[in-house]
C-alpha positions in Angstrom: -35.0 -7.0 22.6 -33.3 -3.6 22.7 -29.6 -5.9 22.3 -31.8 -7.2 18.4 -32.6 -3.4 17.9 -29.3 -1.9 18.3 -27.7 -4.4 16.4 -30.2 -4.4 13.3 -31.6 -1.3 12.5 -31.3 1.2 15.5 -27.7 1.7 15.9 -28.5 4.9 17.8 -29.2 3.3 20.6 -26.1 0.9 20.6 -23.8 3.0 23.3 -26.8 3.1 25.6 -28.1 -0.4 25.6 -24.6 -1.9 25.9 -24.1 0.2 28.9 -27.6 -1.3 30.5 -26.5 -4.5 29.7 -23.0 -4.3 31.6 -24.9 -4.2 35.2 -28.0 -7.4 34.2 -26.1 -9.6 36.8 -26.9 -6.9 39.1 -29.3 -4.2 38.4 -30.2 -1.3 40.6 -32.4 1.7 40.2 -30.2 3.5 37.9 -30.0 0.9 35.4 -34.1 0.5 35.7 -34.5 4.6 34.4 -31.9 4.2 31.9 -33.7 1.7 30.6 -37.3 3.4 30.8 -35.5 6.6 29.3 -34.3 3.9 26.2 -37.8 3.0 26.0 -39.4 6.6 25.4 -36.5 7.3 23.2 -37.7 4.4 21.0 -42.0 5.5 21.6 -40.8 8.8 20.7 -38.7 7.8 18.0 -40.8 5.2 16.4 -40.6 6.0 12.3 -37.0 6.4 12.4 -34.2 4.0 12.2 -31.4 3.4 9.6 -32.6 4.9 6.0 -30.5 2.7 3.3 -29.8 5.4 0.3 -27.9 3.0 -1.4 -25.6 4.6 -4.5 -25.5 2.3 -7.0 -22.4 4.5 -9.0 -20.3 4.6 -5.7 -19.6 1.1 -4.5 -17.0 2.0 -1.9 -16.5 0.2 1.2 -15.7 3.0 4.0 -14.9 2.2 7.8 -14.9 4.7 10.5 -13.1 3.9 14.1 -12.6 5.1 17.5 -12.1 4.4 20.4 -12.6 5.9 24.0 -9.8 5.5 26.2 -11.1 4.6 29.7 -13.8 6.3 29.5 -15.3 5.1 32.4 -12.8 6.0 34.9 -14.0 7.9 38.0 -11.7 8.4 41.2 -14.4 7.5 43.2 -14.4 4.0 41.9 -10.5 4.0 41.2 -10.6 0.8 43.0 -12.9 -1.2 40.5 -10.8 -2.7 37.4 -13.6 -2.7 35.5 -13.9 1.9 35.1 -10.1 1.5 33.2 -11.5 -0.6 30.0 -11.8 1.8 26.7 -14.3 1.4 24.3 -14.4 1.0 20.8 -16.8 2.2 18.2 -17.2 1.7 14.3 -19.1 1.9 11.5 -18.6 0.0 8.1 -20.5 1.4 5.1 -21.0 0.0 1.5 -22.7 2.4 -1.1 -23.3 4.9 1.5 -25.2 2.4 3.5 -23.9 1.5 6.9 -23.8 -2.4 7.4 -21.5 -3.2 10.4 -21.6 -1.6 13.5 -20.3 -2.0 16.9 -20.0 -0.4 20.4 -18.2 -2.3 23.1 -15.7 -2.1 25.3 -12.4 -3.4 25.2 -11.3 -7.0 26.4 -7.9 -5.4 27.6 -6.8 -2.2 29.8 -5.0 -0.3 27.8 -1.7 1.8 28.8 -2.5 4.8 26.4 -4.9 6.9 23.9 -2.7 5.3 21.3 -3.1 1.9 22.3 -6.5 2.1 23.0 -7.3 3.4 19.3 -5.0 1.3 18.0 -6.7 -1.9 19.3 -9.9 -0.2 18.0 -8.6 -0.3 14.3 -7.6 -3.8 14.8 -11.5 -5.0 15.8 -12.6 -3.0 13.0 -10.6 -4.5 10.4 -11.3 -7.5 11.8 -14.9 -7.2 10.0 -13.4 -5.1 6.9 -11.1 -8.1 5.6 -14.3 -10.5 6.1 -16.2 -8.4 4.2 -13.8 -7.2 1.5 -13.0 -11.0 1.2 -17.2 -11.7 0.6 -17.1 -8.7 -1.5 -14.5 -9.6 -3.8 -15.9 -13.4 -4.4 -19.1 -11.7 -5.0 -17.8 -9.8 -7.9 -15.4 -12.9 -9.1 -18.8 -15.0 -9.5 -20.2 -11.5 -11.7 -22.9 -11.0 -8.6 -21.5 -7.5 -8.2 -21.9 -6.7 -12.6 -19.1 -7.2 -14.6 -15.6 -5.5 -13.1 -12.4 -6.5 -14.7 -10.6 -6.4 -11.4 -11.8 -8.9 -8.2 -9.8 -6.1 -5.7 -12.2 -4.4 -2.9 -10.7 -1.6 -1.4 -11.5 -0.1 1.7 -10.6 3.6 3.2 -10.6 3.9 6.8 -11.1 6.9 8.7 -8.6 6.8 12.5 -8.1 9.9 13.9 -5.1 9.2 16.1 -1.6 9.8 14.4 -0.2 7.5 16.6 -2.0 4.8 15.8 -1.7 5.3 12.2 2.0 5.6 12.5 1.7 1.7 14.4 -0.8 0.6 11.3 1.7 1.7 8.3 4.7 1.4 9.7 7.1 -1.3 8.9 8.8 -1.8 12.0 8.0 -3.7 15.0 8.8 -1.0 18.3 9.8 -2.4 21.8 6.8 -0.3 23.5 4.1 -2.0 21.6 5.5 -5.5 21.6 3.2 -6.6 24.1 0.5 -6.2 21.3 1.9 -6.9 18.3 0.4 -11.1 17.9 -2.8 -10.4 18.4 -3.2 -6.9 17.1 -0.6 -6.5 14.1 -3.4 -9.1 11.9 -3.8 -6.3 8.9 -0.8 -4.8 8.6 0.6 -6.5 5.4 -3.1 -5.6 4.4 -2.5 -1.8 5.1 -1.7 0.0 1.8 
């Protein structure tokens, strides 16, 4: 139930009921008050959720990306693989209104901050080219009102230089090789 809410219309709780999910194979006390503690939140927080203020003049598609490079790393459990994962985190909005968003960790350790945010903006535009793909066949078949040109644009917002050095550069570099098939997908999108 709290996975449905997260993903449809409480993306507030997203970070916290991903985390309770990591441990269901093997729950402890912790992980029981955490999710009591979701539970008030949501009592307590009832009449809010996402409010759509859609703007019907500003039809721009907007992603925002981070990531959190492993976040989870304690030296007490410096022995468990599982603490050095990073996370990634993004919202994709459309007329102001958020419609994608996502809070998970990563499939892959990651060898820096760079890396880490790097392989966030990958996941992200991932879902951006879907959607700018839908949003452009939308307004090819006049669903979208009558524009000339069938081109979506999206801006996205990363906040780590090195990562947008990796994004718009042309070159391929012999540190990042070990990413560059499965992560390098949008760069001839990247303008």
């Amino acid at each position: 139930i709290l996975r449905d809410l997260a993903g449809t219309s409480r993306a507030d709780i997203a970070f916290a009921t991903h985390q309770c999910a990591r441990f269901c194979s093997d729950p402890r006390k912790p992980h029981f008050v955490a999710l009591k503690r979701i539970g008030r939140y949501l009592a307590t927080t009832a009449d809010k959720g996402i409010i759509m203020n859609p703007q019907k003049e500003e039809q721009d598609l907007i992603a925002y990306c981070d990531a959190d490079f492993a976040g989870d790393y304690c030296k007490e459990y410096s022995d468990d693989p599982s603490t050095a994962y990073s996370r990634t985190g993004y919202v994709i909005t459309y007329g102001g209104c958020p419609i994608v968003w996502q809070s998970k960790m990563q499939t892959e350790i990651t060898l820096s901050t760079t890396e880490s945010e790097y392989m966030s903006l990958s996941a992200c535009l991932r879902d951006v080219i879907v959607i700018q793909q839908l949003l452009e066949e939308l307004t090819v078949k006049k669903f979208l009102g009558t524009k000339l040109e069938a081109i979506v644009e999206c801006t996205v917002f990363e906040d780590n230089n090195g990562a947008l050095e990796l994004a718009t550069a042309p070159k391929m570099r012999p540190q990042t090789k070990h990413i560059a098939i499965k992560y390098h997908h949008f760069r001839n999108k990247v303008d």
